[in-house]
C-alpha positions in Angstrom: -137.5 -64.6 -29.3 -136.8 -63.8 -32.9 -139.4 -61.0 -33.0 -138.5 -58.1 -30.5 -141.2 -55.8 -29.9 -138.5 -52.8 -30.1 -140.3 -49.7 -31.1 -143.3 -48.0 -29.6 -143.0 -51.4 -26.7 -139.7 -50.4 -25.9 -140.6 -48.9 -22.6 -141.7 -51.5 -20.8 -142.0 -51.8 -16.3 -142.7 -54.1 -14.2 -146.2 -54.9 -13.7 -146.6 -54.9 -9.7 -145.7 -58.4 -8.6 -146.2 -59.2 -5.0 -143.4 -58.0 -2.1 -141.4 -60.3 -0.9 -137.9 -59.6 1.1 -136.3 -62.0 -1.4 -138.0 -63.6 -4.7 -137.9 -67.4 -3.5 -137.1 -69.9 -6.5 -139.1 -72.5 -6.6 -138.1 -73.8 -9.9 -134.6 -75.3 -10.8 -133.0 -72.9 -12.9 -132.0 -74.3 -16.8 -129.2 -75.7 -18.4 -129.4 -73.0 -20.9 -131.6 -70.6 -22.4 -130.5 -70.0 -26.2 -132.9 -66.5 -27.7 -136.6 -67.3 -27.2 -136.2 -70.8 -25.4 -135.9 -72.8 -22.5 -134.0 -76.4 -22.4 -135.2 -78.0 -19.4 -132.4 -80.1 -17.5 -133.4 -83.9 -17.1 -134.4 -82.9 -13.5 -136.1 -79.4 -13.8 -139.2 -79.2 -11.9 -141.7 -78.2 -14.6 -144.7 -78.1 -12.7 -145.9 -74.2 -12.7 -145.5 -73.5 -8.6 -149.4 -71.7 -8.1 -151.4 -71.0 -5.1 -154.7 -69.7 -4.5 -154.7 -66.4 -2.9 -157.7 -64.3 -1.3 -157.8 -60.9 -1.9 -158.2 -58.1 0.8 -161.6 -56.2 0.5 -159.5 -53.4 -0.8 -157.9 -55.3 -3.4 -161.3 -56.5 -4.9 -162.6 -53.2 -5.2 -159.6 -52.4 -6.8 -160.3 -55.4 -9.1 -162.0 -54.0 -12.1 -163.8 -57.2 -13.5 -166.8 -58.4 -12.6 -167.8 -60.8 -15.8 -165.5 -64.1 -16.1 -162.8 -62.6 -14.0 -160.5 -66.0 -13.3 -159.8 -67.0 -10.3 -157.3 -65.3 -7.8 -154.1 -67.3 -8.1 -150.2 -66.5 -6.9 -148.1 -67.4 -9.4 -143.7 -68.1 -9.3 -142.5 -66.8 -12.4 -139.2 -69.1 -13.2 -137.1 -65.8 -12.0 -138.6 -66.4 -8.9 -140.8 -63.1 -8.6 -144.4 -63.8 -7.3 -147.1 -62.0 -9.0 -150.9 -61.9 -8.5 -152.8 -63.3 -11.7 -156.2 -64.2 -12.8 -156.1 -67.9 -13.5 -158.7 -69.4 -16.3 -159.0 -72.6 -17.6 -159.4 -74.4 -20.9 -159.6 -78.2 -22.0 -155.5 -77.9 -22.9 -154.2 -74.7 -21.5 -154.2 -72.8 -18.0 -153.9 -69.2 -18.8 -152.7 -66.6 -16.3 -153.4 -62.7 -16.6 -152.3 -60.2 -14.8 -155.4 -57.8 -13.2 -153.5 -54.7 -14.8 -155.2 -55.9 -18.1 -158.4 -55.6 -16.5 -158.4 -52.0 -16.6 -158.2 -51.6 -20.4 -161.8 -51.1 -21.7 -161.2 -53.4 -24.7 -160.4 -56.6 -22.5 -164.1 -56.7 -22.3 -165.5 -60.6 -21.3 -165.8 -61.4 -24.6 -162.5 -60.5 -25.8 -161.0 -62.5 -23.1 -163.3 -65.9 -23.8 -161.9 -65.6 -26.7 -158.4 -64.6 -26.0 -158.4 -67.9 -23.7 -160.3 -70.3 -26.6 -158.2 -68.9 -29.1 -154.9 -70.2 -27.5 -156.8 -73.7 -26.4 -157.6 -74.3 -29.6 -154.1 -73.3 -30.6 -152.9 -76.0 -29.0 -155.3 -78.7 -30.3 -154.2 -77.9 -33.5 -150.8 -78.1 -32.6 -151.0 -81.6 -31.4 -152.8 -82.7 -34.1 -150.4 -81.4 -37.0 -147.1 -83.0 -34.9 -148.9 -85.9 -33.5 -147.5 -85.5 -30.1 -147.8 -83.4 -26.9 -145.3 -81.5 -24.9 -143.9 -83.5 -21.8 -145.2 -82.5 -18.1 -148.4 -83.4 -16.5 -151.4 -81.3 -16.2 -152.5 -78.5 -18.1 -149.6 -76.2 -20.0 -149.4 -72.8 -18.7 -149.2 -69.7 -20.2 -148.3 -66.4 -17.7 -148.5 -63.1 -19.1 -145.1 -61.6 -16.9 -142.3 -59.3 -17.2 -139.7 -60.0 -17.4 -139.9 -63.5 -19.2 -137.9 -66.8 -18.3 -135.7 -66.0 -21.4 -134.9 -62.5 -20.0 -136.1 -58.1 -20.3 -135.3 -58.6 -23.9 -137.6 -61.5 -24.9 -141.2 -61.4 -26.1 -141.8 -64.4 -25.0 -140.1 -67.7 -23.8 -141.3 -71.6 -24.2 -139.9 -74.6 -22.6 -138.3 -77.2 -25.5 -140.7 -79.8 -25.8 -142.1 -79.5 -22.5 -144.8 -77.7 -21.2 -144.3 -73.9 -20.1 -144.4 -70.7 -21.4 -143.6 -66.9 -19.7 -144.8 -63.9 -22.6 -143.9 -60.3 -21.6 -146.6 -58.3 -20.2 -145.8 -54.3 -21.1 -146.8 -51.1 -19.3 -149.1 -49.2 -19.6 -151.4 -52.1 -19.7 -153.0 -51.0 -22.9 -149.2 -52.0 -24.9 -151.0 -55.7 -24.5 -153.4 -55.1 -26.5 -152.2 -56.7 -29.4 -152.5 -59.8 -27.8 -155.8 -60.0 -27.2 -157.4 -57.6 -30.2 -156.7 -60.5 -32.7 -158.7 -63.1 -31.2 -161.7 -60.6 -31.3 -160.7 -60.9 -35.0 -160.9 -64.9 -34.9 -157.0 -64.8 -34.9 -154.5 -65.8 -32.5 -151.0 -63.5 -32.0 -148.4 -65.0 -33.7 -146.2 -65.3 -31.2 -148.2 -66.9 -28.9 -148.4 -69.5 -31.8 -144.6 -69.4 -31.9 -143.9 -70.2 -28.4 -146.5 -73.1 -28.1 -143.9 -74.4 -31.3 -141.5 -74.6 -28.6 -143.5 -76.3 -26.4 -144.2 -79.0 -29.2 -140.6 -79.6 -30.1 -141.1 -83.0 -28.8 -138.2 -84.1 -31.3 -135.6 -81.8 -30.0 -135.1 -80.6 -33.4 -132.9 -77.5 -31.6 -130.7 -80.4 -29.6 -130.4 -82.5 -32.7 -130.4 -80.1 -35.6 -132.5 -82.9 -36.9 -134.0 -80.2 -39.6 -130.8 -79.1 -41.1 -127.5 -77.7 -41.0 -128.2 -74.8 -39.8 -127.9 -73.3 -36.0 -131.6 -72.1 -36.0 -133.3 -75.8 -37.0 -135.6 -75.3 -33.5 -136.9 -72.1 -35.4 -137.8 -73.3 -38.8 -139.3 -76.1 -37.1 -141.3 -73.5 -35.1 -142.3 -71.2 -38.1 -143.3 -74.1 -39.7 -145.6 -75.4 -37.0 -147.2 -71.5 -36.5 -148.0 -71.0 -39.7 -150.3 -73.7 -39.9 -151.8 -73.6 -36.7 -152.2 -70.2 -36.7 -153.1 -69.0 -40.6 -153.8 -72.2 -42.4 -155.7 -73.7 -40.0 -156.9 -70.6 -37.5 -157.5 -67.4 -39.8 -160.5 -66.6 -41.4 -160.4 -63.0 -42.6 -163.8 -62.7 -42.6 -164.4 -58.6 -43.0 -160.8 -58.1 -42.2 -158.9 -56.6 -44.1 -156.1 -58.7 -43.4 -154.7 -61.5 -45.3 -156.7 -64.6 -46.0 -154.8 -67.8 -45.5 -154.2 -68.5 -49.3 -152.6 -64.6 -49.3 -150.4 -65.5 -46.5 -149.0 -68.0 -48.8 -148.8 -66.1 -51.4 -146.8 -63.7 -49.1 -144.4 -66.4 -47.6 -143.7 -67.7 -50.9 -142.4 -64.4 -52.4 -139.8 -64.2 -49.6 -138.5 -67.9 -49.8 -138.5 -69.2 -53.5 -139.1 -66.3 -55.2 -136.5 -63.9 -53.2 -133.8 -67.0 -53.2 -133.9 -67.7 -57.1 -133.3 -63.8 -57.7 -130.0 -63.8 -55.7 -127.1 -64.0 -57.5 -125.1 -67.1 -56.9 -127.3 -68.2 -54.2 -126.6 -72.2 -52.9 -128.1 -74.2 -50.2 -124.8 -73.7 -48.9 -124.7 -70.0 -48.5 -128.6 -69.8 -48.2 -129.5 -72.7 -46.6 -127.0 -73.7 -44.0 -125.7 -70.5 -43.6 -127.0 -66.7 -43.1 -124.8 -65.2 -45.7 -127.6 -65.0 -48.0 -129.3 -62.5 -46.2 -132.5 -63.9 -46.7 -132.4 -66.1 -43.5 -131.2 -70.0 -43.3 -134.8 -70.8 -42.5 -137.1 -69.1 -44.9 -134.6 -70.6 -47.4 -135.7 -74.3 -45.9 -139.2 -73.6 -45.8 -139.4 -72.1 -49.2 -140.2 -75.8 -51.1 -143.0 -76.6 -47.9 -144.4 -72.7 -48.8 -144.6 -73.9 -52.5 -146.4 -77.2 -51.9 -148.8 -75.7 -49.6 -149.8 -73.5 -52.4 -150.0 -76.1 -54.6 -151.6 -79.4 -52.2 -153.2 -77.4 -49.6 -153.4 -77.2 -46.1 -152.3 -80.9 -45.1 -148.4 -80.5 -46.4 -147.3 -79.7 -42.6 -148.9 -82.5 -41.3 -147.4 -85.0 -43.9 -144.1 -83.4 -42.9 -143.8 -84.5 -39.6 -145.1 -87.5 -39.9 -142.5 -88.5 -42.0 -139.9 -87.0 -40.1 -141.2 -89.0 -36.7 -141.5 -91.9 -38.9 -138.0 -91.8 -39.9 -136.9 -90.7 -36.3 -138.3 -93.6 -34.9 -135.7 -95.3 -36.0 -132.3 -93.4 -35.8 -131.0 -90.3 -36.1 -129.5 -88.7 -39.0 -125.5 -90.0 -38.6 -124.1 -87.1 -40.9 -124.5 -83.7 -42.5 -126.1 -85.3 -45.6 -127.9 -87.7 -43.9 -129.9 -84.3 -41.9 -130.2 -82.7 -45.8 -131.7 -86.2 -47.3 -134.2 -86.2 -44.3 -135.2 -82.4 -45.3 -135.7 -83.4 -48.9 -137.4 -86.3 -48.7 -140.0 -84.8 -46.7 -140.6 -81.9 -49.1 -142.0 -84.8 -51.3 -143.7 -86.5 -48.3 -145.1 -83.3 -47.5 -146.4 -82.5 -51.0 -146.9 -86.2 -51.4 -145.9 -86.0 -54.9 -142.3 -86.4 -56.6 -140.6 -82.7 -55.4 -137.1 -83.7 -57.3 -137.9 -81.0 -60.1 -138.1 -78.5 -57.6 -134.5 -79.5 -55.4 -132.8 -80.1 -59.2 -133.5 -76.7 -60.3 -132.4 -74.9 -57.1 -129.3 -77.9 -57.5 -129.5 -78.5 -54.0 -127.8 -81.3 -53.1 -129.4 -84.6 -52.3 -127.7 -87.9 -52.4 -128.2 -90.6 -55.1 -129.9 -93.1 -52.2 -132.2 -90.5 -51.3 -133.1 -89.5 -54.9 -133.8 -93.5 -55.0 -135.8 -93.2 -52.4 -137.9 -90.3 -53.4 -138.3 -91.9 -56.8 -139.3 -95.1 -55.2 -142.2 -93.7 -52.9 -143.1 -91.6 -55.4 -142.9 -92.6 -59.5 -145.4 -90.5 -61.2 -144.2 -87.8 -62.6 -145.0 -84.5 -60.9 -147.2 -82.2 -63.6 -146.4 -79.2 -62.1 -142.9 -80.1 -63.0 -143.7 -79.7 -67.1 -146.4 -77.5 -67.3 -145.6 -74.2 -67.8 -146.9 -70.8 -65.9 -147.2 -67.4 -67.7 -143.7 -66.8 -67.5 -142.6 -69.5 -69.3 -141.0 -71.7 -66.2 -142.4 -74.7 -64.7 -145.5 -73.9 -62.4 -143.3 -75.9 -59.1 -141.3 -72.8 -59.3 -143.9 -70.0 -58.5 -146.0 -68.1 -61.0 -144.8 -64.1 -60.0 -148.1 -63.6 -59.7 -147.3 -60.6 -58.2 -145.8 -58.6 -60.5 -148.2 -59.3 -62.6 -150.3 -55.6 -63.9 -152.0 -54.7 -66.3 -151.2 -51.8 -68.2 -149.4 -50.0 -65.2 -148.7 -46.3 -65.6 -144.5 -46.5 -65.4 -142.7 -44.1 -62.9 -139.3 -43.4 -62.0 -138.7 -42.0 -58.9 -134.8 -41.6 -59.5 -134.5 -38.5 -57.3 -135.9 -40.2 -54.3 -138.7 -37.4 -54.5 -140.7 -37.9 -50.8 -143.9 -36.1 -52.7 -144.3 -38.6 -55.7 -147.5 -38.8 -56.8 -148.7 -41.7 -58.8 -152.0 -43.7 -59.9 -152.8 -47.0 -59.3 -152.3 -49.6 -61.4 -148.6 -48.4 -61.4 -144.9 -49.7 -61.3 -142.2 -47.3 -60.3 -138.3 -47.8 -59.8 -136.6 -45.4 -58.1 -133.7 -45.8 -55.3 -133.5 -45.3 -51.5 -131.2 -42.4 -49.7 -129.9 -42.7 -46.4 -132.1 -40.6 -44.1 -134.7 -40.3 -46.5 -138.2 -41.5 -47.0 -139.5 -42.8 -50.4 -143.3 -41.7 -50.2 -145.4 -42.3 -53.1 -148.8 -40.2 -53.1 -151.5 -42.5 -54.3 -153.7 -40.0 -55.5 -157.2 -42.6 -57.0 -157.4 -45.2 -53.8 -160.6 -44.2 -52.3 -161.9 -47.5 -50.5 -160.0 -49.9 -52.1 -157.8 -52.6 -51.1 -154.2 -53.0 -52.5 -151.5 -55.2 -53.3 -147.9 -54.1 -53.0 -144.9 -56.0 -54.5 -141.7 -54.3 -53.5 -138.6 -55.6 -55.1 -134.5 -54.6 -54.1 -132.0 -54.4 -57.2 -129.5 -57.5 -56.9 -126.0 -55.7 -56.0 -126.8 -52.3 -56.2 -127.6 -52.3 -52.0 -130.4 -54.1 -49.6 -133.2 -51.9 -48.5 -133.8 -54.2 -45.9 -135.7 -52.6 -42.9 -137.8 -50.5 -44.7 -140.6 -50.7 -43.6 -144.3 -49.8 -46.0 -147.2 -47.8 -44.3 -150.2 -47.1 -45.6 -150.9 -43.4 -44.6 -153.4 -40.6 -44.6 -152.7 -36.9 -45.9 -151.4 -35.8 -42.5 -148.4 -38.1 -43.2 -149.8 -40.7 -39.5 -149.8 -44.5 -40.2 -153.4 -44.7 -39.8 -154.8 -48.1 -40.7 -152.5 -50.9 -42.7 -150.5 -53.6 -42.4 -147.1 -52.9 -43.6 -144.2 -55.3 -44.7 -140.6 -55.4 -45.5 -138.0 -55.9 -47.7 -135.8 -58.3 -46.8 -132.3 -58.1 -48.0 -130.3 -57.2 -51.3 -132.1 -59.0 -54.3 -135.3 -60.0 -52.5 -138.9 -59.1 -52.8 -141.8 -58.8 -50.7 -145.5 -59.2 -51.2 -147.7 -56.7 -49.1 -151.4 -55.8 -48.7 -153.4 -53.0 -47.0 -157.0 -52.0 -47.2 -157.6 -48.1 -47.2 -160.3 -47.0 -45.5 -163.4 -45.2 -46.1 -162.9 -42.7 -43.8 -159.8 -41.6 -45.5 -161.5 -39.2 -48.2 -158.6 -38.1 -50.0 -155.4 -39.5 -51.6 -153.1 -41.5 -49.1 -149.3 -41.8 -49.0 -147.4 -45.1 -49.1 -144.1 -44.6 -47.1 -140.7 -46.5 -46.4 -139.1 -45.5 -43.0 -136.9 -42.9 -44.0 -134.9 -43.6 -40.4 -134.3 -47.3 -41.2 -132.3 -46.0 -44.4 -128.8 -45.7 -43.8 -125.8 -45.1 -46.5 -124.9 -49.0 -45.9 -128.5 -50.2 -47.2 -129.5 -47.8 -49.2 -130.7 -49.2 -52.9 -132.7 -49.4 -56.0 -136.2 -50.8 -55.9 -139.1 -51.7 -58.1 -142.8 -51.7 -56.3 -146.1 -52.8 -58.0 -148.9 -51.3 -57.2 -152.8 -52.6 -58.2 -155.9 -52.4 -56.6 -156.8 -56.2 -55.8 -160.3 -57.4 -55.9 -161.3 -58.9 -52.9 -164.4 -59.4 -50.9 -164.0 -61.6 -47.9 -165.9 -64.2 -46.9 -166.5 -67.2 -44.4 -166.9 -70.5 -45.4 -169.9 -70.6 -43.3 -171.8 -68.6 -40.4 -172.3 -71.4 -37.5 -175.9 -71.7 -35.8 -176.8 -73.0 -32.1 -180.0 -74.0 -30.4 -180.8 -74.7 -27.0 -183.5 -77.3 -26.4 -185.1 -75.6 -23.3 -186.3 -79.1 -21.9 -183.2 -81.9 -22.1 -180.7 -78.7 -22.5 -179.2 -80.3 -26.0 -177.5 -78.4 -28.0 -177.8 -78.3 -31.7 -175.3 -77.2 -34.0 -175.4 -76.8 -37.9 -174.0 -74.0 -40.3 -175.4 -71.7 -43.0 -174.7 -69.6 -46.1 -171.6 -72.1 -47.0 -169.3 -71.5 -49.4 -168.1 -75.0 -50.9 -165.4 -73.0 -52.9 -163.6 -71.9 -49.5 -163.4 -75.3 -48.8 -160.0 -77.4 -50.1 -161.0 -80.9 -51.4 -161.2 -84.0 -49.7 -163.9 -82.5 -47.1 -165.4 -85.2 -44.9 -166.7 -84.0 -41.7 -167.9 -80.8 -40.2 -166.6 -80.3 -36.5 -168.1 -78.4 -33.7 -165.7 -77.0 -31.1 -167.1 -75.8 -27.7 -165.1 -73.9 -25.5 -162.7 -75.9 -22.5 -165.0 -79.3 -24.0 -162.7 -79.3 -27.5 -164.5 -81.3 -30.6 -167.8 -82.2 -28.9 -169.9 -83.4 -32.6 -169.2 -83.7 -35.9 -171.7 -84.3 -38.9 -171.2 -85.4 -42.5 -170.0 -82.8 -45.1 -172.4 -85.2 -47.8 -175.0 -84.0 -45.3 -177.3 -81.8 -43.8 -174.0 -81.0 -41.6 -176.3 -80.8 -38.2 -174.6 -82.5 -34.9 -176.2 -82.5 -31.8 -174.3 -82.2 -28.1 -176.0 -83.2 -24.4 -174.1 -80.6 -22.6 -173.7 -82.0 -18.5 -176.7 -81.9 -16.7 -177.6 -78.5 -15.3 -174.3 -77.2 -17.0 -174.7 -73.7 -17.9 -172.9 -73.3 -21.3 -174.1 -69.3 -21.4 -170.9 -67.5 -22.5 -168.8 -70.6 -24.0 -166.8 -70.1 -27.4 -168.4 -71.7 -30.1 -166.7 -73.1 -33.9 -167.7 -75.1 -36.7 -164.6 -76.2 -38.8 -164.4 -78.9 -42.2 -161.8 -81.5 -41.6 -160.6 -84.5 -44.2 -158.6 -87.1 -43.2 -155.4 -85.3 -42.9 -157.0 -82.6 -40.9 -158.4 -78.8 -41.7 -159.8 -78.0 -44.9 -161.3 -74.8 -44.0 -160.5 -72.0 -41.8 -162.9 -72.2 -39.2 -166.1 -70.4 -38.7 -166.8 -66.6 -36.8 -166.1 -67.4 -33.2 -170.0 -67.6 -31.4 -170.2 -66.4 -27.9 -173.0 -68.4 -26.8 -175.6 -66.4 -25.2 -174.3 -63.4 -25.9 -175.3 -60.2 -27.8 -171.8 -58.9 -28.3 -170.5 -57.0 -31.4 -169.1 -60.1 -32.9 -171.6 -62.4 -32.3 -175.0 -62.3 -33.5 -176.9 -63.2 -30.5 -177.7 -67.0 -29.9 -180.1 -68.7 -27.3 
């Protein structure tokens, strides 16, 4: 797909799939496979070819699992190799996994009923932002394999609107890890997220180029989809350091609009419908969606679709304007407010009929169209927020120095040299949390690649989550959280072998310390009624102002049962649920989310394992 995992996963085996003299394939090969997807022929056989299979006494003691294990299946990958997987099942999604990952000491029970929730609940979400479901019968699969349907390269690989999926499964075992370590953060892998887009592009937006000009529509339609179902409407930082959903953003935002409008000469053109930018066709497209989800909240993806199955319904786009009206009018359906202002000042170029259009739908004027941020522009634009220091100590790190001390709050220039590192050590950042703007200087070189770390004195990455600069001319936002076990000063490092004399550059990078304390809109409760066995749900400590407006209901989601009660927001948000008779619920996921009419306005709450006393969970009976 468009993410590689090329670095430390590079080394990657087979995991052992089962002898056979010659791999038998059971499932008609594809018309084509284009990067990270599959489009099915009008007569592929998607139905996932699986088979019970018993193991030998010597394979089950093999087995290490002996909590929520699966059941024993044989599955045909598309390449036609057989491998031995543990099947479980949720309400949407069949996932398969293969027993290597067993043996890892972090894929405890817990982390995989969450691991398998997590990408259930995925795909509700999914369905309810496009409003459709992939084509195929039966639950959609997801096998853990190597290699994938789209080849050794791919990290994963998703049928085009049809159900399907194949991600790569690396050796050793514990190179999977990443997969399952963010659910057991209340997260779901991104690309997981990005392959069930695949799955949901029901509209052939790849076949059609329905969401552009550009050769890559299937993927902004993909991005688009992921990033609500997996940050707007999934992640809930809770302790984690990691970005909260508004940060994410704030993050996307700096790469589209604000990256696009510092580029010298840039046009939807060169940006938009072409890659010559730099910055990439499709974060160029998304950039106005980015800004209105700041601005309107979490329901702008939703609204987007709609309108563009709406206008779908009843023909397609006949010409190259005709696919750039349908993009621009939905920016406004998304935001469902007049987004001229915003297309006018990047002079993008929409038609007369469709500025008619727009203006009809929606006459009001747009306030954030007049009133003016800090920096004197109108507020559609962006705010650079994140810039924005007080009283930074200035630095200039000309020389490229790798031992360049500096305190926080700071802003230092300096320039990148091939083979080098630039490593500034961050000398009062004892527990704190940071934000990290990094801006390239327009025509003086890209330091794209270079990749930030947050390290300790030894000079290891140690605990961070780094970003990138894109391209000539753009910024990036970043944040890391150091540690309190790092007791000393830290170093913040570029790549020094992702610096070549072809991208080598001048930058600017903001640092501040940024004032954060995560929360949870609520902790979720559950009661057992020992006698009729109904459950009762309800949630405590909220937080109304982690809440966007327009809150109406509180839902309760119980693992492979979906949305089982809901309760009033106005209320005393308790919901009751009769579980089947007898039915032991002991070890189910448990949520509580708030939704308004156009879906999510919360995150959702700490995942509860029912019945268990885990690390994450607090213990529930």
């Amino acid at each position: 797909m468009r993410y590689f995992l090329g670095f430390s996963l590079a080394l990657v085996s087979w995991i052992a799939p089962l002898q056979a003299a010659e791999p038998i394939m059971l499932i008609k090969p594809p018309v084509a496979i284009e990067q990270d997807y599959i489009v099915p022929s009008p007569d592929m056989d998607l139905v996932p070819q699986i088979t019970p299979y018993q193991m030998s006494e010597a394979e089950q003691a093999a087995f290490a699992c002996t909590i929520y294990c699966g059941t024993t299946v044989e599955y045909t990958a598309w390449n036609g190799t057989r491998y031995l997987m543990q099947e479980f099942l949720g309400r949407k999604m069949r996932v398969l996994i293969p027993q290597s990952w067993f043996e890892v000491a972090s894929f405890s029970a817990d982390s995989r009923r969450r691991f398998v929730d997590a990408i259930d609940l995925n795909y509700q979400y999914a369905m309810e932002v496009s409003g459709s479901e992939p084509s195929g019968s039966g639950l959609n699969t997801i096998a853990f394999v190597y290699p994938t349907g789209c080849g050794t390269g791919a990290a994963g690989c998703g049928n085009e609107g049809s159900k399907g999926i194949e991600m790569n499964n690396y050796d050793p075992p514990r190179n999977n890890a990443h997969y399952w370590e963010a659910t057991d953060k209340d997260s779901l892998y991104d690309l997981i997220s990005h392959e069930l887009g695949h799955n949901f592009d029901t509209n052939k937006f790849s076949r059609n180029a329905n969401m552009g000009v550009n050769t890559d529509s299937a993927h902004f339609y993909v991005y688009m989809l992921g990033h609500a179902t997996t940050y707007d409407y999934s992640y809930d930082p809770g302790d984690s350091p990691a970005l909260s959903s508004r940060e994410f953003a704030d993050q996307q935002e700096s790469r589209t609009l604000y990256t696009y409008r510092g580029i010298s000469g840039a046009n939807w053109q060169a940006c938009g419908a072409n890659e010559t930018c730099g910055v990439g066709a499709n974060r160029v497209l998304a950039g106005p969606l980015y800004r209105a989800r700041q601005l309107y909240g979490r329901g702008v993806y939703k609204r987007f679709l709609s309108f563009y199955k709406t206008r779908l319904a009843s023909g397609q786009p006949a010409t190259t304007q005709d696919k750039m009206d349908l993009m621009f009018e939905a920016y406004s359906a998304a935001a469902n407010r007049n987004m001229l202002c915003l297309l006018d000042t990047l002079q993008w170029p929409i038609s007369p009929a469709a500025r008619a259009r727009v203006n009809t739908a929606y006459p009001q004027a747009n306030p954030h169209c007049t009133t003016l941020g800090s920096n004197g522009q109108p507020l559609i634009l962006g705010d650079p927020l994140y810039s924005g220091i007080s009283n930074p100590t200035l630095y200039n790190n000309a020389d490229d120095e790798e031992h360049f001390s500096v305190r926080v709050p700071a802003q230092i220039t300096g320039r990148t040299i091939a083979g080098r590192a630039s490593m500034f050590r961050v000398s009062n950042a004892r527990n704190s949390r940071f934000r990290v703007f990094h801006c390239s200087t327009a025509g003086t070189g890209t330091t794209a690649d270079v990749w930030y770390w947050p390290m300790n004195e030894s000079g290891s990455a140690y605990d961070g989550y780094p970003f990138a600069t894109p391209v000539r001319g753009a910024c990036a936002l970043g944040f890391f959280h150091q540690r309190p076990v790092n007791s000393g000063p830290f170093w913040l490092g570029s790549r020094s072998d992702f610096v070549t004399a072809s991208n080598a550059g001048s930058y600017t990078v903001s640092i501040a310390v940024e004032p954060y304390t995560p929360k949870r809109w609520a902790d979720l409760n559950v009661s057992r009624n020992p006698t009729t066995g109904v459950l009762t749900f309800s949630v405590a400590n909220v937080d109304t102002s982690l809440v966007d407006t327009g809150a109406q209901t509180v839902r309760y989601w119980v693992q492979g049962r979906g949305w089982v009660a809901n309760a009033n927001w106005s209320g005393n948000r308790v919901a009751t649920w009769q579980p089947a008779s007898n039915e032991d619920v002991s070890g189910l996921v448990m949520r509580a989310q708030v939704y308004g009419a156009e879906g999510p306005v919360s995150s959702r709450t700490k995942s509860v394992v029912y019945g268990a006393d885990d690390i994450f969970g607090n213990g529930y009976n």
